[in-house]
N, C-alpha and C positions, 0 to 999 in steps of 0.2 A: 504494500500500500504506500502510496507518496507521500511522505511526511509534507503537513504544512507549511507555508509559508510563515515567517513569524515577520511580523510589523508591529514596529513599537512605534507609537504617538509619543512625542515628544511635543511639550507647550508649557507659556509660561503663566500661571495662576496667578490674577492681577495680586499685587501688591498693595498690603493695606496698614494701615497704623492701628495701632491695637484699642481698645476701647468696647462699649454695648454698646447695643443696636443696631439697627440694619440702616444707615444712608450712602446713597447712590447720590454725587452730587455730576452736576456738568458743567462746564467752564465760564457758564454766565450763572452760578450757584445758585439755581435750584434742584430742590431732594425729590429724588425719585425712592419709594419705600418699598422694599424685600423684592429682591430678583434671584438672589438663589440660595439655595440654604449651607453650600458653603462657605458660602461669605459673612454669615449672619453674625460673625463677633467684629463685623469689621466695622469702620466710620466713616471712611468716605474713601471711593477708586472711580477712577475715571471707566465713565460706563462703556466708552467704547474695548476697552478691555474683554468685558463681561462677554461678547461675540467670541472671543477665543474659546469660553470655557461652552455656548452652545456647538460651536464646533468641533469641537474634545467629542462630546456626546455624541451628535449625529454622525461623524467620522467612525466610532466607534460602535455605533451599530452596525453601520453598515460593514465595517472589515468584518466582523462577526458575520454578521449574512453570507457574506462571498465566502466564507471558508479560510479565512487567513487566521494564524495562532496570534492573535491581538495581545499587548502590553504597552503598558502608559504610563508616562515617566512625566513627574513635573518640574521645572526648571525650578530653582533656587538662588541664591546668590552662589553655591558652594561648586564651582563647576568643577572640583574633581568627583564631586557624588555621579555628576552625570557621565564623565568618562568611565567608572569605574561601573556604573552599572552596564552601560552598551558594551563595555568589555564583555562581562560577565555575562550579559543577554544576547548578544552575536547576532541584531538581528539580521532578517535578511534584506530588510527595506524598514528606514525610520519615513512615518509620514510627520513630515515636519509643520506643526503649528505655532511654534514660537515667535511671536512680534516684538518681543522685546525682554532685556534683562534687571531686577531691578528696577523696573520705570524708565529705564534708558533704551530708547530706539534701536539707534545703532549697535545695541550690542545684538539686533538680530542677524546681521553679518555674522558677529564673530561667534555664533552659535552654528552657522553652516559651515561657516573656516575648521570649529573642531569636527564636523562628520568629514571634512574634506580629508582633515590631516590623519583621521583615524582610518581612515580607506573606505567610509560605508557608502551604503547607495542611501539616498534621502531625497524626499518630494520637492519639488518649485525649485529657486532660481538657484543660481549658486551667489556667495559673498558679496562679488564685485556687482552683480546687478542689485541686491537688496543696498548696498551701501547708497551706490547712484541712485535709485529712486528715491530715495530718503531725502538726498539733496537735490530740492527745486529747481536753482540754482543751476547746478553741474547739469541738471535734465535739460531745463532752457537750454544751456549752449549745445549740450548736443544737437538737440533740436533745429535751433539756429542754422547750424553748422553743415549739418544734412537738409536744408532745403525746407523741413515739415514747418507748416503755421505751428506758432504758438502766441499768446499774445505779447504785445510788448511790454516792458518790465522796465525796473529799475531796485536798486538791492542797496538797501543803508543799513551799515554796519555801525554808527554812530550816532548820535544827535548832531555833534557836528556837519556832518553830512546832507541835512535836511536844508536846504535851501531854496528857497523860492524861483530863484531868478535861474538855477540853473535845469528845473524841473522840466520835462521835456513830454509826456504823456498826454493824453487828452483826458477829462474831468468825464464820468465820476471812474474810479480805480477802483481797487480792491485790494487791499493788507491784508498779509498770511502771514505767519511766521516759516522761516525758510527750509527749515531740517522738522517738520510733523507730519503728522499722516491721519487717516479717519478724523478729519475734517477739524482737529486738535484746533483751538485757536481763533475756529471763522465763525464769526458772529452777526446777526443783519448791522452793527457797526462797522463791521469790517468794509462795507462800500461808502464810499467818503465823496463827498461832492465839492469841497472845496481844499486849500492847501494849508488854514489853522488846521481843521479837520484833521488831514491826514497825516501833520505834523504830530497830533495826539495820540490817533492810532498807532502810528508808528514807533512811540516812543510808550506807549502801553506795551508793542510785541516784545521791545527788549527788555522790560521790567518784567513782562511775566513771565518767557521765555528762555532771556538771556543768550539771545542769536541774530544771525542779521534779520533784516524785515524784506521781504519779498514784496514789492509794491506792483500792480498788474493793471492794466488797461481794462477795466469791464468790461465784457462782449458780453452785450445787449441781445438773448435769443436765446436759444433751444439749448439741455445741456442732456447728452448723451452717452451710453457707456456701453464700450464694444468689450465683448469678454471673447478669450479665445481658450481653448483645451488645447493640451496636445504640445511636440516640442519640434519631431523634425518638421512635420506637416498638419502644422495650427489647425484646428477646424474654428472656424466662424460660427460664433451662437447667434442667434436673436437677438437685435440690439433690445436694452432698454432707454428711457428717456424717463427723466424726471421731472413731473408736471408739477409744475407750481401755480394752475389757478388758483387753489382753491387757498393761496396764502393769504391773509392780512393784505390790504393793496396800500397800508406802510411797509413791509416786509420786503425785502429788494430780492429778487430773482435768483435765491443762491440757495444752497444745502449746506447749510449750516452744522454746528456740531450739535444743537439741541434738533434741528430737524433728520439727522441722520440717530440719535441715540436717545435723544427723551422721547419716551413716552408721555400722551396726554399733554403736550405744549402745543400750541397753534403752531410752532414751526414742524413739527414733524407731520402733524393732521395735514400741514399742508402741503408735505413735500412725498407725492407716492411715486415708485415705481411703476411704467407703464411701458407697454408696448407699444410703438411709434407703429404710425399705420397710413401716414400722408407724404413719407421721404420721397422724391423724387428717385425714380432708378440710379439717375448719374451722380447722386449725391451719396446715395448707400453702396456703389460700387467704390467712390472716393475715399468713404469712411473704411472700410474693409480694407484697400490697401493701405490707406495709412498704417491703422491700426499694425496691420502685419509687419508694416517698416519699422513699426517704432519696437515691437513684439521683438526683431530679430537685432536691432541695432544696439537695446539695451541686452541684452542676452538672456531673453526671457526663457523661461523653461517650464513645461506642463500645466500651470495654468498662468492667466495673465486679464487684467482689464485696463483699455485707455478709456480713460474718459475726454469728453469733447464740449465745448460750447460749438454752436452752430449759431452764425451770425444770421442777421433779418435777409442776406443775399445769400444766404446757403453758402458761405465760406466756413471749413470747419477749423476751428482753433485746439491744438492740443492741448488741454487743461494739464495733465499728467498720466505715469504710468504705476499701474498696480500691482507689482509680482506677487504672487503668493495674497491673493486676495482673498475678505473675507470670505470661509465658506460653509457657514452655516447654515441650518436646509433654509430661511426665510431670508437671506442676504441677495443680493443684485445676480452674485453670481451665479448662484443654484438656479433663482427664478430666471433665469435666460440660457441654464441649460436645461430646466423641464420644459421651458416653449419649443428647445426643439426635439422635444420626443422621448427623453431619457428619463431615467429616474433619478433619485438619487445615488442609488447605489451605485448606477452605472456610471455616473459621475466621479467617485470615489475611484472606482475599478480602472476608468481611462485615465487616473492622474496615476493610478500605481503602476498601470502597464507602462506607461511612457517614464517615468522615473527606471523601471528595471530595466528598459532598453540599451541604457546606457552603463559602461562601465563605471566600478566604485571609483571613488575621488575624482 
């Protein structure tokens, strides 16, 4: 009989400060109450975290389904615990869920550098591309660099730096902070209509974030997200689109981090997922190759999402790119691989085949 395959989950369990009670807070502090009952002694964690541990789950049914000898392992600060148990566990494929170490992004690089250096085979991108999509910044220029829209930008690493006279963009922009991710930071202030304005936000990102500010040309239009499977030969999902009628019409056109992770706030009731169903042909063939450009040029691997604004003349602007996106069964990228036919399981099963294809390290 064929021994199973063993897949170990590896991810990291948000990080919380100790204390009673159950709050859930989000970046413009308001509490969100009980989300799960591991978390229940904790006081406050950034809820977009909380998507890593439904994904732990769903992942893990599913490898149980297909037949694979499942194990899950949680990140800690103590990274010799985790080399010392995939020693001792050998598996044959880690499906890699880890977004961060500690609270620190970037250390989810340095979590695939040790599957690298330890010889394993493991799920999504490798080091060098999770480092670069992290940085906004480093993604623009590529971008740039190869041709692909993105919007135009400007990046102050100071206060000094904010000046009026040398401001070059057109009014209203948008402030990000430049190294976050799942929508970390974007707030409906974040679109600024004049230059006190964005002199404030911009000096809010580095107080609370302590990084440069990523300043952005608003495009004014459609915001869409191409997901792809798959690593030598991507398959194209269903796009989604993100409808914002049904926002506040003070609320500015954007997905915010309460409208992507609070529950029961007017910014998420008004920010749904939807399947676009009006794109012009020449415009969904546009977005497909992009997408693919930007898929192979960052060196995406098994799964991957760009996201897009789509300007009021169907010019598409590369927002950014997503390796190793969420994928828990309710998240953008699950729901536009069940539009095109699959389940979830079979979802799971195409990111393990395409990881094994490839040799360890």
């Amino acid at each position: 009989m064929r021994q199973k395959l063993r897949v170990t989950i590896v991810y990291n369990e948000p990080n919380v400060s100790g204390g009673v009670g159950r709050k859930f807070i989000s970046t413009s502090g308001v509490l969100q109450e009980g989300v799960d009952e591991r978390l229940a002694r904790s006081t406050v964690v950034d809820l977009s975290e909380l998507g890593v541990l439904e994904g732990v789950d769903n992942v893990h049914v599913s490898l149980r389904e297909l037949g694979y000898d499942v194990s899950v392992f949680n990140i800690t600060d103590n990274i010799a615990e985790l080399i010392t148990f995939l020693e001792k566990e050998k598996p044959d494929l880690i499906f890699n869920l880890c977004e961060s170490l500690g609270r620190v992004a970037i250390h989810e690089m340095h979590v695939a550098g040790i599957f690298e250096l330890l010889g394993l085979r493991y799920t999504g991108s490798p080091p060098l591309t999770l480092g670069i999509a992290l940085n906004k910044i480093c993604v623009k220029e590529l971008l740039l660099h190869h041709g692909i829209n993105t919007p135009k930008y400007v990046v102050y690493r100071s206060a000094t730096e904010i000046v009026e006279d040398d401001f070059s963009l057109q009014f209203p922009v948008i402030v990000k902070p430049s190294m976050e991710d799942a929508s970390t930071g974007i707030e409906a202030a974040s679109v600024v209509d004049t230059f006190p304005a964005l002199k404030k936000r911009v000096r809010w990102v580095f107080q609370q974030y302590d990084q440069p500010a990523l300043v952005e040309e608003f495009i004014d239009g459609r915001e869409l997200n191409v997901s792809m499977i798959g690593t030598r030969k991507p398959i194209i999902l269903p796009f989604s689109e993100i409808d914002f009628s049904t926002l506040p019409p003070d609320f500015p056109r954007i997905l915010t981090y309460d409208g992507k992770w609070l529950k029961g706030t007017p910014a998420y009731s008004g920010t749904k997922g939807i399947r676009p169903s009006d794109l012009p042909p020449t415009v969904e063939a546009q977005l497909k190759e992009i997408a693919l450009r930007v898929f192979r040029l960052l060196g995406c691997r098994d799964y991957a999402r760009v996201d897009f604004r789509l300007s009021r003349n169907n010019v598409p602007y590369v927002l950014e790119i997503n390796p190793n996106p969420d994928i828990s069964d309710d998240a953008g990228f699950a729901r536009s691989a069940k539009a095109s036919g699959r389940t979830y399981a079979q979802v799971v099963q195409k990111i393990v085949e395409s990881a094994l294809e490839r040799s360890c390290g």
